[in-house]
Every structure is written in structure tokens, then in C-alpha cells.
Chimera marker file (.cmm) of the C-alpha trace (Angstrom):
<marker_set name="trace">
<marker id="1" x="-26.911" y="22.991" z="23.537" r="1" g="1" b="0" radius="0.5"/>
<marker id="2" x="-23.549" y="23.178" z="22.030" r="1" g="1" b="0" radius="0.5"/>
<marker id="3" x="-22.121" y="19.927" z="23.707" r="1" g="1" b="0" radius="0.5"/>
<marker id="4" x="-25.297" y="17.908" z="22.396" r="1" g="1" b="0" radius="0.5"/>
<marker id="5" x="-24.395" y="19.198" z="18.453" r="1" g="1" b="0" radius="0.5"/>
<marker id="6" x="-21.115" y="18.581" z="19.106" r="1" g="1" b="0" radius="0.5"/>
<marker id="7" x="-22.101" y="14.988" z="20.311" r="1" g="1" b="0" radius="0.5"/>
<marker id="8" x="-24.616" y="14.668" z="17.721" r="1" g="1" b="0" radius="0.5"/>
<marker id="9" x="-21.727" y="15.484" z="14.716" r="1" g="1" b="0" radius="0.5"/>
<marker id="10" x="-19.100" y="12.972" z="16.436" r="1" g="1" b="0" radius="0.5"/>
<marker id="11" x="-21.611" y="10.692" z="16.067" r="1" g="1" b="0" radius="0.5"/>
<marker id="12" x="-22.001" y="11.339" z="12.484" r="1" g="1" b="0" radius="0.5"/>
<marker id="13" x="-18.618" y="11.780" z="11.371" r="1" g="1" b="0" radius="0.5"/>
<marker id="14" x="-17.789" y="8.241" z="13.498" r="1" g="1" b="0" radius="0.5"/>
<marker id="15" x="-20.510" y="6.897" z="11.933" r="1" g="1" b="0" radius="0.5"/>
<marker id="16" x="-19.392" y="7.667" z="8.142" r="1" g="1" b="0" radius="0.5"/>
<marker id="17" x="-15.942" y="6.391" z="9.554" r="1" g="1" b="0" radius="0.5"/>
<marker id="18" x="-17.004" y="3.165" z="9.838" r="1" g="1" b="0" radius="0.5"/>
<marker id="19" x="-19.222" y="3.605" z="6.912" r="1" g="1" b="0" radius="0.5"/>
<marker id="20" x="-16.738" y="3.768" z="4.548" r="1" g="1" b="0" radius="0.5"/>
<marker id="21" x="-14.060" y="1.363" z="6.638" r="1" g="1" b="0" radius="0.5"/>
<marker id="22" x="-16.977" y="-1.602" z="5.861" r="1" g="1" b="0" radius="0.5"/>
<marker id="23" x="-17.026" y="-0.417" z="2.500" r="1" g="1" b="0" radius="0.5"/>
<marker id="24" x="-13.177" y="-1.010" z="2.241" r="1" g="1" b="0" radius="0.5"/>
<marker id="25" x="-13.253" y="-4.036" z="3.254" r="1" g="1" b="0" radius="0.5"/>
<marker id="26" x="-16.118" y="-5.509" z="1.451" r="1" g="1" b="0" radius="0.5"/>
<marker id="27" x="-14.069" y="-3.829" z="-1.569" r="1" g="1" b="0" radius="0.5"/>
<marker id="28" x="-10.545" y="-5.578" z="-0.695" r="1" g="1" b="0" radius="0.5"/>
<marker id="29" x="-12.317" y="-8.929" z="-0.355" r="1" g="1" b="0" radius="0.5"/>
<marker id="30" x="-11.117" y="-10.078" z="-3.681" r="1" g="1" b="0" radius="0.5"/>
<marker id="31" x="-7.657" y="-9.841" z="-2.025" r="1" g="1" b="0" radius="0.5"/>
<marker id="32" x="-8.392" y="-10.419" z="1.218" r="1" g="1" b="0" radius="0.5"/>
<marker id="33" x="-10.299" y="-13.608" z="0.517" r="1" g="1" b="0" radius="0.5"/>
<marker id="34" x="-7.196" y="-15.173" z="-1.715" r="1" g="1" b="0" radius="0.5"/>
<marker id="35" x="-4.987" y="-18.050" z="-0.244" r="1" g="1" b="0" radius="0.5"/>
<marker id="36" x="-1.248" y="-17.407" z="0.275" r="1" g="1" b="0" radius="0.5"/>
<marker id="37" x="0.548" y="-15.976" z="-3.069" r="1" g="1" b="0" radius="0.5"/>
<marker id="38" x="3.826" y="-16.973" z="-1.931" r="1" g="1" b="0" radius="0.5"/>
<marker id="39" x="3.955" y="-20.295" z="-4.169" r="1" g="1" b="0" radius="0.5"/>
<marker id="40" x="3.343" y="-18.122" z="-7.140" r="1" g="1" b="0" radius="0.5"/>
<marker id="41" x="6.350" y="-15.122" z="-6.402" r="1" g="1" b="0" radius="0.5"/>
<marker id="42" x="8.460" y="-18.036" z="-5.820" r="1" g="1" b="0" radius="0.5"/>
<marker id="43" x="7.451" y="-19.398" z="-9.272" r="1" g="1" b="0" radius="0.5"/>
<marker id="44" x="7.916" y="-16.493" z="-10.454" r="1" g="1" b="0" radius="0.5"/>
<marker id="45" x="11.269" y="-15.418" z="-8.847" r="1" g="1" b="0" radius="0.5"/>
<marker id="46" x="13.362" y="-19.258" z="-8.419" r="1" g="1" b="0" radius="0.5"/>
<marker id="47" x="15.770" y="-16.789" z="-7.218" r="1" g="1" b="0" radius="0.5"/>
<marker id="48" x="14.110" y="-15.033" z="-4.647" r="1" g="1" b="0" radius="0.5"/>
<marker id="49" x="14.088" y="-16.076" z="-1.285" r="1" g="1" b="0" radius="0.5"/>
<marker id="50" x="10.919" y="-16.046" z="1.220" r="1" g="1" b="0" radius="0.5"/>
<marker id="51" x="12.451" y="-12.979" z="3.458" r="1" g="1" b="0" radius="0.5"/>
<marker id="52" x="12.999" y="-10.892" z="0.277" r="1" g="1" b="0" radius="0.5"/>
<marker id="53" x="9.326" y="-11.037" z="-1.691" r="1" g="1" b="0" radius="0.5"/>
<marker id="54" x="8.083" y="-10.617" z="2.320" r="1" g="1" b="0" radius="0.5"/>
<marker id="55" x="10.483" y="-7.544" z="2.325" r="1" g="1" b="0" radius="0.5"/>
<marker id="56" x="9.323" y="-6.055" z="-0.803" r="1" g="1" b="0" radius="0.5"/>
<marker id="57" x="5.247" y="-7.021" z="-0.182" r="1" g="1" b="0" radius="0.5"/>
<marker id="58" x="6.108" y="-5.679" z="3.310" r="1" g="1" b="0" radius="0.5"/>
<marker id="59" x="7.023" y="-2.307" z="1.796" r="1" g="1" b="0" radius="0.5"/>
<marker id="60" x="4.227" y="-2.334" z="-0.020" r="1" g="1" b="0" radius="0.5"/>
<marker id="61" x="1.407" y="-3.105" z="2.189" r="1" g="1" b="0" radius="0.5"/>
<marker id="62" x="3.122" y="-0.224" z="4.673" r="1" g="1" b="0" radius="0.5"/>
<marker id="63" x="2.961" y="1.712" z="1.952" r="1" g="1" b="0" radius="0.5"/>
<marker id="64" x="-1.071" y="1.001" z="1.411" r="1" g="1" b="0" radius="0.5"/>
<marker id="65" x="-1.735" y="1.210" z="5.463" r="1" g="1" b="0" radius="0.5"/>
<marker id="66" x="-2.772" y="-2.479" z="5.011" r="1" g="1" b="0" radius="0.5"/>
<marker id="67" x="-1.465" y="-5.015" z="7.791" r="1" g="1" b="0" radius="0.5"/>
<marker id="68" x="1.732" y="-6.803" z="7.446" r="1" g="1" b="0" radius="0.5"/>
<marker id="69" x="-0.678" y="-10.028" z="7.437" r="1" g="1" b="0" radius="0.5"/>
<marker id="70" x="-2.264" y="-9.242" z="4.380" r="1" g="1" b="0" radius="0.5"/>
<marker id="71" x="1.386" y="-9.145" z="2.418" r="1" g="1" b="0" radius="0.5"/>
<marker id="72" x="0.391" y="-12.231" z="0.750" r="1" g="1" b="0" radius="0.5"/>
<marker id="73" x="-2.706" y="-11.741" z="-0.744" r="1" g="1" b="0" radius="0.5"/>
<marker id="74" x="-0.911" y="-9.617" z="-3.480" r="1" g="1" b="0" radius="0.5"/>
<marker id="75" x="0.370" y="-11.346" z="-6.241" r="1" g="1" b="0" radius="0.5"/>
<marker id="76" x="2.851" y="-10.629" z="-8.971" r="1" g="1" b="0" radius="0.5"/>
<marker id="77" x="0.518" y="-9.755" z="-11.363" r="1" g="1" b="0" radius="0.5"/>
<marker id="78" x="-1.664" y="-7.476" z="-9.487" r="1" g="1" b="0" radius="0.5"/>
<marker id="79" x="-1.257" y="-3.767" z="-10.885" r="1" g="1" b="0" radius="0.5"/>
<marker id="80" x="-0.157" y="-1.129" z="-7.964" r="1" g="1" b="0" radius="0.5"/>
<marker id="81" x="-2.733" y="0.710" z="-9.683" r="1" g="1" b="0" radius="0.5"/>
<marker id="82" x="-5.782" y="-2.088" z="-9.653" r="1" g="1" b="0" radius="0.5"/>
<marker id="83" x="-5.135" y="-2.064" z="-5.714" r="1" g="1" b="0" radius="0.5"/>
<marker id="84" x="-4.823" y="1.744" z="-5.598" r="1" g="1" b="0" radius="0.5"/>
<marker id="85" x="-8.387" y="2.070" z="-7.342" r="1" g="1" b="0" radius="0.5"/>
<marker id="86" x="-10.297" y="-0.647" z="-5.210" r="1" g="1" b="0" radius="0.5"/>
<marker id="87" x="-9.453" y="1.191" z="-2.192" r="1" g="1" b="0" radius="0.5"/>
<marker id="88" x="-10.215" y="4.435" z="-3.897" r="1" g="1" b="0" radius="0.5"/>
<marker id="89" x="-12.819" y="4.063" z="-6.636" r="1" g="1" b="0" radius="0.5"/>
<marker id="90" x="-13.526" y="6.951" z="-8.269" r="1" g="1" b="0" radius="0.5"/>
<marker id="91" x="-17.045" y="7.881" z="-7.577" r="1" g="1" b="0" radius="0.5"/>
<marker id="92" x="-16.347" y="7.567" z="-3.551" r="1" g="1" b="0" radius="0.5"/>
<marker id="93" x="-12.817" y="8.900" z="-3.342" r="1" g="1" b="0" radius="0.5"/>
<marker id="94" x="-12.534" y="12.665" z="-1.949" r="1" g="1" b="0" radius="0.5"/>
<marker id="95" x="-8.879" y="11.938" z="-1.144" r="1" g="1" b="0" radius="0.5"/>
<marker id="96" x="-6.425" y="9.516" z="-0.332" r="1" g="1" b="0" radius="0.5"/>
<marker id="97" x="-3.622" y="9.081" z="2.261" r="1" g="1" b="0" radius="0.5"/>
<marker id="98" x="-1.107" y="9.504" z="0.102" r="1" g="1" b="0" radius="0.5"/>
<marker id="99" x="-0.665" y="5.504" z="-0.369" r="1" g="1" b="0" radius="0.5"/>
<marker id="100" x="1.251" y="6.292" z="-4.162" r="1" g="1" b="0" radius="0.5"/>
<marker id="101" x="3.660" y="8.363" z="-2.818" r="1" g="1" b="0" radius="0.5"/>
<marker id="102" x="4.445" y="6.746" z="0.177" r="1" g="1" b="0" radius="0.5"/>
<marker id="103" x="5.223" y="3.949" z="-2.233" r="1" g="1" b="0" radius="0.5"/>
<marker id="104" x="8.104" y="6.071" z="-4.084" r="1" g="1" b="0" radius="0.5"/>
<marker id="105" x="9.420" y="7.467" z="-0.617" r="1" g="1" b="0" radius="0.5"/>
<marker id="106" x="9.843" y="3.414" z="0.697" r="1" g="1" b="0" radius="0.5"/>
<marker id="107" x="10.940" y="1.991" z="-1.824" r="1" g="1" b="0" radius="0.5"/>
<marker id="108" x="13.762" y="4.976" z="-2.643" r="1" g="1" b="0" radius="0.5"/>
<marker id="109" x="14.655" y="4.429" z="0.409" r="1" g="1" b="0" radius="0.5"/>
<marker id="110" x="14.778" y="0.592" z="0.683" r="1" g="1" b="0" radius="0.5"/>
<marker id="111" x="15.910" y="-0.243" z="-2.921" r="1" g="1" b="0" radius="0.5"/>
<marker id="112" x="17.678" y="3.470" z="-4.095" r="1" g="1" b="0" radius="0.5"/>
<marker id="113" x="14.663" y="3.025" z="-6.812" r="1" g="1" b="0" radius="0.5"/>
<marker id="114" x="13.302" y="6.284" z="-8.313" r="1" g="1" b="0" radius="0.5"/>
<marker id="115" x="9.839" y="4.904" z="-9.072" r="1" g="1" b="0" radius="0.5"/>
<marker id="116" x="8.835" y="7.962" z="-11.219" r="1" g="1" b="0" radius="0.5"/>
<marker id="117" x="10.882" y="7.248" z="-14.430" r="1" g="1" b="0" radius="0.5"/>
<marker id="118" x="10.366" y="3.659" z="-14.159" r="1" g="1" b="0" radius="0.5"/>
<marker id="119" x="6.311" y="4.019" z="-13.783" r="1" g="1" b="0" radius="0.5"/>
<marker id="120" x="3.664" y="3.379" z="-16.219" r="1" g="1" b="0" radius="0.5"/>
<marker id="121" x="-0.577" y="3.143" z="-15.541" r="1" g="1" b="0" radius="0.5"/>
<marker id="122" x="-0.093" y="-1.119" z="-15.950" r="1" g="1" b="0" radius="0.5"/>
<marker id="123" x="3.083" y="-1.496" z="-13.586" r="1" g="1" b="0" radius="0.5"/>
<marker id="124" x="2.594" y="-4.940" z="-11.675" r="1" g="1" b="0" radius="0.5"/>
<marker id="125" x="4.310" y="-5.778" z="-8.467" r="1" g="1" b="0" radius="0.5"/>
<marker id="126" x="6.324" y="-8.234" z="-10.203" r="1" g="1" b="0" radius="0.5"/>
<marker id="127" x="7.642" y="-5.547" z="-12.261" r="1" g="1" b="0" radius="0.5"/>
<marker id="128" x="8.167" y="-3.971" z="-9.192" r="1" g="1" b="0" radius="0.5"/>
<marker id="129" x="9.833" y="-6.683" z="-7.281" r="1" g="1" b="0" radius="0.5"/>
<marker id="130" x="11.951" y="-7.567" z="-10.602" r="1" g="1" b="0" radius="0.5"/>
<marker id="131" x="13.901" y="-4.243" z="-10.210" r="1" g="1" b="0" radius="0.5"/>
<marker id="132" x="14.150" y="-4.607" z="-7.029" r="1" g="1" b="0" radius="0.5"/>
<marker id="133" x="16.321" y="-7.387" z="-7.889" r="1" g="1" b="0" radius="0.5"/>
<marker id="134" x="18.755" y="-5.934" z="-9.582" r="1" g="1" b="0" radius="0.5"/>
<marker id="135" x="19.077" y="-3.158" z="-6.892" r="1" g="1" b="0" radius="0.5"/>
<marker id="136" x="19.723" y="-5.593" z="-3.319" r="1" g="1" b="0" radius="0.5"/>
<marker id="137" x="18.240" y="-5.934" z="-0.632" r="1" g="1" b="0" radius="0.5"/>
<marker id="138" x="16.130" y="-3.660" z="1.756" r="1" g="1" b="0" radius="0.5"/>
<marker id="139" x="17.082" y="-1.499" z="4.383" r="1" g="1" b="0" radius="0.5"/>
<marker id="140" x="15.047" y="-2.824" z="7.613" r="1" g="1" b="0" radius="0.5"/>
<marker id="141" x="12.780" y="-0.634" z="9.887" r="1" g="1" b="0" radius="0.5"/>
<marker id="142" x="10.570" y="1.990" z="7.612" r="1" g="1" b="0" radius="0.5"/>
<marker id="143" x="7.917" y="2.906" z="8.757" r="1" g="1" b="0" radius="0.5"/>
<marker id="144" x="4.750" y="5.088" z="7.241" r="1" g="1" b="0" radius="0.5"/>
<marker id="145" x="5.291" y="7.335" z="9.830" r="1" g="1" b="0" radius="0.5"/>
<marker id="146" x="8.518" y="8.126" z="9.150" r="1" g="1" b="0" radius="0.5"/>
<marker id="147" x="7.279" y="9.014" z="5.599" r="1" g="1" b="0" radius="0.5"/>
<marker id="148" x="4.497" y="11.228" z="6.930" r="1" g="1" b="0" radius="0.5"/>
<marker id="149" x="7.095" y="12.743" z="8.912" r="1" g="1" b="0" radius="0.5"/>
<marker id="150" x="9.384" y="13.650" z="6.213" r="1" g="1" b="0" radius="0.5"/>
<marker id="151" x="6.689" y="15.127" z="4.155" r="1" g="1" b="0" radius="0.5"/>
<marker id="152" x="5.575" y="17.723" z="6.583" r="1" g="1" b="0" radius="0.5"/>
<marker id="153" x="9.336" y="18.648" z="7.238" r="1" g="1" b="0" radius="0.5"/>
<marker id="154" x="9.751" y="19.006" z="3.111" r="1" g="1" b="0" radius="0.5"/>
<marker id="155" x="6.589" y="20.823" z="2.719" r="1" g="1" b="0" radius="0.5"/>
<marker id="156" x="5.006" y="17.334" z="0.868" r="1" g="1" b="0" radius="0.5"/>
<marker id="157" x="5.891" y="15.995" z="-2.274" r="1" g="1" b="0" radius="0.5"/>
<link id1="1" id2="2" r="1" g="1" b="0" radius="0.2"/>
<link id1="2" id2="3" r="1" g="1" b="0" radius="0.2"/>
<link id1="3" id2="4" r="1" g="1" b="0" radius="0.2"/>
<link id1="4" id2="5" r="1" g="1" b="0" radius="0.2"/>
<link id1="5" id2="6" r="1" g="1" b="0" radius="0.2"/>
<link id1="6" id2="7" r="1" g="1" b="0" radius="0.2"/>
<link id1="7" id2="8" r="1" g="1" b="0" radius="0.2"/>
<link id1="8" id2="9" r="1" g="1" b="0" radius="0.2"/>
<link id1="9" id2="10" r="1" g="1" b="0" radius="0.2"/>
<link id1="10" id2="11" r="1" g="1" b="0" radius="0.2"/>
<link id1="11" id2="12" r="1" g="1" b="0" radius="0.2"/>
<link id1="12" id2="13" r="1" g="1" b="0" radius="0.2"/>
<link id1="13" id2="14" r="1" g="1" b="0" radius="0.2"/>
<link id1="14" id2="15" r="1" g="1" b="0" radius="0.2"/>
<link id1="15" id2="16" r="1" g="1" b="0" radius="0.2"/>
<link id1="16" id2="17" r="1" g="1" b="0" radius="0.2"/>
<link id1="17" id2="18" r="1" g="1" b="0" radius="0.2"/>
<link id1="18" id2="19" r="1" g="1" b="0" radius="0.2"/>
<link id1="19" id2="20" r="1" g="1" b="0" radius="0.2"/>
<link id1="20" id2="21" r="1" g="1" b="0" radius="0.2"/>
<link id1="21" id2="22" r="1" g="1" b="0" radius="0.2"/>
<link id1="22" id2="23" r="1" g="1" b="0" radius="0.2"/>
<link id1="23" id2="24" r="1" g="1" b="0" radius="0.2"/>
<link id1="24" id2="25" r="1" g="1" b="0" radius="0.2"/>
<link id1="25" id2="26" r="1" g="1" b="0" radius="0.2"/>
<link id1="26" id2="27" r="1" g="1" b="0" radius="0.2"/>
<link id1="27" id2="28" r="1" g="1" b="0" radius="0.2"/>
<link id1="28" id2="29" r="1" g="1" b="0" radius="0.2"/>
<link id1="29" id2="30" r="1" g="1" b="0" radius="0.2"/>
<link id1="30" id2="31" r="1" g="1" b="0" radius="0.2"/>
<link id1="31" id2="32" r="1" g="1" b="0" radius="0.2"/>
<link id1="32" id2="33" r="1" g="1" b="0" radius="0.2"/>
<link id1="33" id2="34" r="1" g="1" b="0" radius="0.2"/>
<link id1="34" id2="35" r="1" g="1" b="0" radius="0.2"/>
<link id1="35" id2="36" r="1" g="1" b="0" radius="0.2"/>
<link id1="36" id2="37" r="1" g="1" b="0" radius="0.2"/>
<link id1="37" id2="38" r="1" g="1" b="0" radius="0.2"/>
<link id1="38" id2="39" r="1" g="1" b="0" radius="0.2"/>
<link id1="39" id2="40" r="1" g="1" b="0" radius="0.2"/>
<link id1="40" id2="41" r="1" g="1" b="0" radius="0.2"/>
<link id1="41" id2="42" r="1" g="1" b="0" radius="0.2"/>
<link id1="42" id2="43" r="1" g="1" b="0" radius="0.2"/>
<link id1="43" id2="44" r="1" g="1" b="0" radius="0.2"/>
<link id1="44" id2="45" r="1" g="1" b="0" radius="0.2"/>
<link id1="45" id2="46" r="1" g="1" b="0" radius="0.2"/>
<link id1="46" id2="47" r="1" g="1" b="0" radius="0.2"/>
<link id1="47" id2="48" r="1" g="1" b="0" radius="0.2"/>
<link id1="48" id2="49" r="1" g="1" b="0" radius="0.2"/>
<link id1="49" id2="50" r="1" g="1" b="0" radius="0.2"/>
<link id1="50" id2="51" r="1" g="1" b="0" radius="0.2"/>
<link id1="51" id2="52" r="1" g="1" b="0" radius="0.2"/>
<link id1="52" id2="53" r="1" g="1" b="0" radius="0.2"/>
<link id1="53" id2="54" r="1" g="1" b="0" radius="0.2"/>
<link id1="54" id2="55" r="1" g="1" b="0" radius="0.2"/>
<link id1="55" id2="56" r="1" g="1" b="0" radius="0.2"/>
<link id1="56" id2="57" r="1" g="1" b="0" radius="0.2"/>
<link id1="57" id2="58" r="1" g="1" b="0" radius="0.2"/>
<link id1="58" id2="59" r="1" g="1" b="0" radius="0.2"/>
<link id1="59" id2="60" r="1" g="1" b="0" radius="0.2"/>
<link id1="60" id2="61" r="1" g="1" b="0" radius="0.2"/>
<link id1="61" id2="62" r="1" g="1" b="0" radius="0.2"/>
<link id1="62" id2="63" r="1" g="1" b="0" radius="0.2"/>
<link id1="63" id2="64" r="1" g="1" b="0" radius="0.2"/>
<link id1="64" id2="65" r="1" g="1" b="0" radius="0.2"/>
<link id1="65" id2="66" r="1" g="1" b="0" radius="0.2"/>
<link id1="66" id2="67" r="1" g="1" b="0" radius="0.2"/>
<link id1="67" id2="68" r="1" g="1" b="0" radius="0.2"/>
<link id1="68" id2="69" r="1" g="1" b="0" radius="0.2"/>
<link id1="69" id2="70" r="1" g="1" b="0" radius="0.2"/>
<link id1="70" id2="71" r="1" g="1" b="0" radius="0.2"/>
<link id1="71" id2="72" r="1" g="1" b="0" radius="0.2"/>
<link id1="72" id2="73" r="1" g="1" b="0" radius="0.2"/>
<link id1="73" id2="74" r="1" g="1" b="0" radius="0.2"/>
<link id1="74" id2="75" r="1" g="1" b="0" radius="0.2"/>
<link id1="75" id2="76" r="1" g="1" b="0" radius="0.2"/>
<link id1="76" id2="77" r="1" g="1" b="0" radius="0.2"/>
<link id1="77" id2="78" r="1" g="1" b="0" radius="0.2"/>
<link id1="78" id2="79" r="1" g="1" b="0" radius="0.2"/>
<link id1="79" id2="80" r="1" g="1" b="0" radius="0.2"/>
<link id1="80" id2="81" r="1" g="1" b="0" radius="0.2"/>
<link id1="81" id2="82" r="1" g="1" b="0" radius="0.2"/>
<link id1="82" id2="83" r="1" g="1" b="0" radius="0.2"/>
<link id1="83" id2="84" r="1" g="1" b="0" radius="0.2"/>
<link id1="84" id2="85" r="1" g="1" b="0" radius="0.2"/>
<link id1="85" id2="86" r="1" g="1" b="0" radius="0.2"/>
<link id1="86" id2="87" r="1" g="1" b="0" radius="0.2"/>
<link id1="87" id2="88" r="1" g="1" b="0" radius="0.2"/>
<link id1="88" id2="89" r="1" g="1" b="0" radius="0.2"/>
<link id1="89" id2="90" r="1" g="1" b="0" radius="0.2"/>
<link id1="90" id2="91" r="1" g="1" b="0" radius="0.2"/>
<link id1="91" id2="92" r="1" g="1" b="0" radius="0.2"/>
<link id1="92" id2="93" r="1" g="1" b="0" radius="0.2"/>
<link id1="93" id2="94" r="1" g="1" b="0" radius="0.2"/>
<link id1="94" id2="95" r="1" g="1" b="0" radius="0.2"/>
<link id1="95" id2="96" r="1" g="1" b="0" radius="0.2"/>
<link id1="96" id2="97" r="1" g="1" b="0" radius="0.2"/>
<link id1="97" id2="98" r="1" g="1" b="0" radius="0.2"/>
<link id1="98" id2="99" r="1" g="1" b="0" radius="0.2"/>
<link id1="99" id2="100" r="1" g="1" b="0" radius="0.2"/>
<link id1="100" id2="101" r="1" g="1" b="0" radius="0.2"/>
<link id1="101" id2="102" r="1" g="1" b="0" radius="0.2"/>
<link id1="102" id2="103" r="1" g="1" b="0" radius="0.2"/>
<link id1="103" id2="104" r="1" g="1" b="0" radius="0.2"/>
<link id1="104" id2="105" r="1" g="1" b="0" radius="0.2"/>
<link id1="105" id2="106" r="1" g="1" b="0" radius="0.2"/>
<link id1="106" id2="107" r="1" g="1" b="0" radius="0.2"/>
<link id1="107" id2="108" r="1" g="1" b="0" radius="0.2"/>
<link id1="108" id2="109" r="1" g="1" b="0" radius="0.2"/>
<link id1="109" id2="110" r="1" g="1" b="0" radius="0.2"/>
<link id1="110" id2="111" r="1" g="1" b="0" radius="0.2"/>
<link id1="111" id2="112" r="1" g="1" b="0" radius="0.2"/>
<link id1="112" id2="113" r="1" g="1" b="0" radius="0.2"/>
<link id1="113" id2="114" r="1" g="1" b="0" radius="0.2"/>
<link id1="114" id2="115" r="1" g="1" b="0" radius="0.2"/>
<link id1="115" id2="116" r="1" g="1" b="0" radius="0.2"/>
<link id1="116" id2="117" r="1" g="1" b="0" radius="0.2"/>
<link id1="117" id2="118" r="1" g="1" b="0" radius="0.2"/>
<link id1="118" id2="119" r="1" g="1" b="0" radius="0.2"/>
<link id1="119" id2="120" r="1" g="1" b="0" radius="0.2"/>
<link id1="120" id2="121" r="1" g="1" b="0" radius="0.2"/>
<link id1="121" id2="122" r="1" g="1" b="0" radius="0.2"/>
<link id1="122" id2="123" r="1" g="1" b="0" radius="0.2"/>
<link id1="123" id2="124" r="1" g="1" b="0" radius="0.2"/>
<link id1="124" id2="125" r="1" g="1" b="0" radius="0.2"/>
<link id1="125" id2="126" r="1" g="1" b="0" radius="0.2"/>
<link id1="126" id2="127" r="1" g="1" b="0" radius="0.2"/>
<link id1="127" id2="128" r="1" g="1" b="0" radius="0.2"/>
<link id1="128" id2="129" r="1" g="1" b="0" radius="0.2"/>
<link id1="129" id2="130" r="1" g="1" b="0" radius="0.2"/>
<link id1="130" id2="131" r="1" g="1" b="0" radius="0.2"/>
<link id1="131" id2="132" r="1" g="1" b="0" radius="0.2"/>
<link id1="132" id2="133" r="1" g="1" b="0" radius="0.2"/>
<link id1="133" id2="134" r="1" g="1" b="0" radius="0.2"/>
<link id1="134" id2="135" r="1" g="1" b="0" radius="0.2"/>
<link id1="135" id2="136" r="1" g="1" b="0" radius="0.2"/>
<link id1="136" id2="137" r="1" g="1" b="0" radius="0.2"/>
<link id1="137" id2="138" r="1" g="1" b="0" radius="0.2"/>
<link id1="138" id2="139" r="1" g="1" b="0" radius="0.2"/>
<link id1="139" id2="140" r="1" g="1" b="0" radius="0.2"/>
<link id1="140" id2="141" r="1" g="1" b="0" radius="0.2"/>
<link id1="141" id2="142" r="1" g="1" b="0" radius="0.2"/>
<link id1="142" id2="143" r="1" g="1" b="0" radius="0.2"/>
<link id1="143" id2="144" r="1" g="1" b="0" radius="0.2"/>
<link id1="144" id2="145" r="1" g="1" b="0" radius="0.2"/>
<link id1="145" id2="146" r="1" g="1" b="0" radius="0.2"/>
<link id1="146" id2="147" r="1" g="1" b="0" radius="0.2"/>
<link id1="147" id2="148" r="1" g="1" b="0" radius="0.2"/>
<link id1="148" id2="149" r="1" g="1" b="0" radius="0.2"/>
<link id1="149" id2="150" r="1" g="1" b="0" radius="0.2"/>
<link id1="150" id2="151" r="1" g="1" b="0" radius="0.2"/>
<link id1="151" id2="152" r="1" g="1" b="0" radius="0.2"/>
<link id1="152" id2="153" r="1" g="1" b="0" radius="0.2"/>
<link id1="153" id2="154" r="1" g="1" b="0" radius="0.2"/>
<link id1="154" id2="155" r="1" g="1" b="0" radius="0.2"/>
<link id1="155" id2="156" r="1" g="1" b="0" radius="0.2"/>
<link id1="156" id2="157" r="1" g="1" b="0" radius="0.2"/>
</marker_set>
């Protein structure tokens, strides 16, 4: 009897996994469905070259869990903070995966940025991007595991 409940609740609880991963999606379409932003960094940042706005979106979309395919669906205008509530609106969130802070962690690490003085509720990724100008260019190789790793060591943020 207690191997059929315990069936019965994977069931559910892989169920509402997939539940709410549809949901996600369908959510994210509005990003998901746009054509590549890279003409409009590039507008945006003459300077830049291709590798670093693929860097810095990169960073950010390992940062969000989102695949390294999907870097250019963010533009500079999106707010970090439009993107954080789409995948988290409020009435369904319960808790997130730590996307925000994983966000300070990489890009401390990548760009020696402190993201905490610098932040404010409307902060777009071209603000973003723009300081990462004046700091250089990335390291190579983080990883969101390496993050999660870190925080368990440090007791979390």
C-alpha cells in the first residue's frame, strides 16, 4: 500500500512539474517568440562587438536557467525585473531559484560589478551591459552551478 501512495504522489508532484513548466513557457512567449535582438544591442552599443553583448546576455540567461539559445530574445530595454516577474508572477510564485542573486554573483565575478549599489526596480539590460563597458571584458567559464556551489559553502547570500 505504501509503494502505490508513493507512486500515486510522484505522479502528482511530476504532474504539477510540468504543470507549471507549460505555464513558463506559455508566459516567456513574448520573449521567446521575438526575432534576433542582436541588430538592436549593436545599435545601441556601435562599440560593442558580437562576442561581448553574447558574453554579457550569456551571463544573464545562466543567470535565469534559460538556454544559451534564448540570449537573444532579450533586448536592451527589457527590465531584469520585467523578466524576473514573468517567470515569477506574483500570484503563482512560492519561490524562486535564486535567478536575482545568481545575477550579482556572475556578474561580480565576470565584470568586478557590485550590482547592489548600482540597482534600482527599472534597471534595463542595457544599463546593465553599459557598465559593463566601462569595467572589460568577462572572465570565461561560469557556470550556475558554480554559484549554487558557493552559496551552500557561504551559508547563502
Amino acid at each position: 500500500m505504501r509503494h502505490v501512495l508513493l507512486i500515486i504522489a510522484c505522479v502528482v508532484v511530476a504532474g504539477l512539474l510540468i504543470a507549471v513548466w507549460r505555464e513558463q513557457r506559455r508566459w516567456m512567449a513574448g520573449y521567446w517568440s521575438r526575432a534576433c535582438t542582436g541588430a538592436q544591442w549593436r545599435r545601441r552599443f556601435p562599440q560593442a562587438s558580437k562576442a561581448d553583448i553574447r558574453a554579457f546576455l550569456g551571463i544573464f540567461v545562466d543567470a535565469f536557467g534559460f538556454r544559451r539559445s534564448r540570449r537573444l530574445c532579450f533586448a536592451p530595454d527589457d527590465r531584469v525585473m520585467d523578466v524576473y516577474r514573468t517567470l515569477h508572477p506574483p500570484k503563482w510564485a512560492v519561490a524562486d531559484v535564486f535567478e536575482l542573486e545568481d545575477l550579482v554573483l556572475f556578474y561580480d565575478r565576470a565584470y568586478g560589478i557590485n550590482l547592489v549599489p548600482l540597482w534600482h526596480e527599472n534597471m534595463t539590460l542595457g544599463e546593465l551591459f553599459a557598465c559593463t563597458r566601462e569595467k572589460g571584458k568577462p572572465e570565461v567559464g561560469i557556470q550556475r552551478q558554480e554559484s549554487r556551489n558557493q552559496k551552500v559553502e557561504s551559508g547563502g547570500l
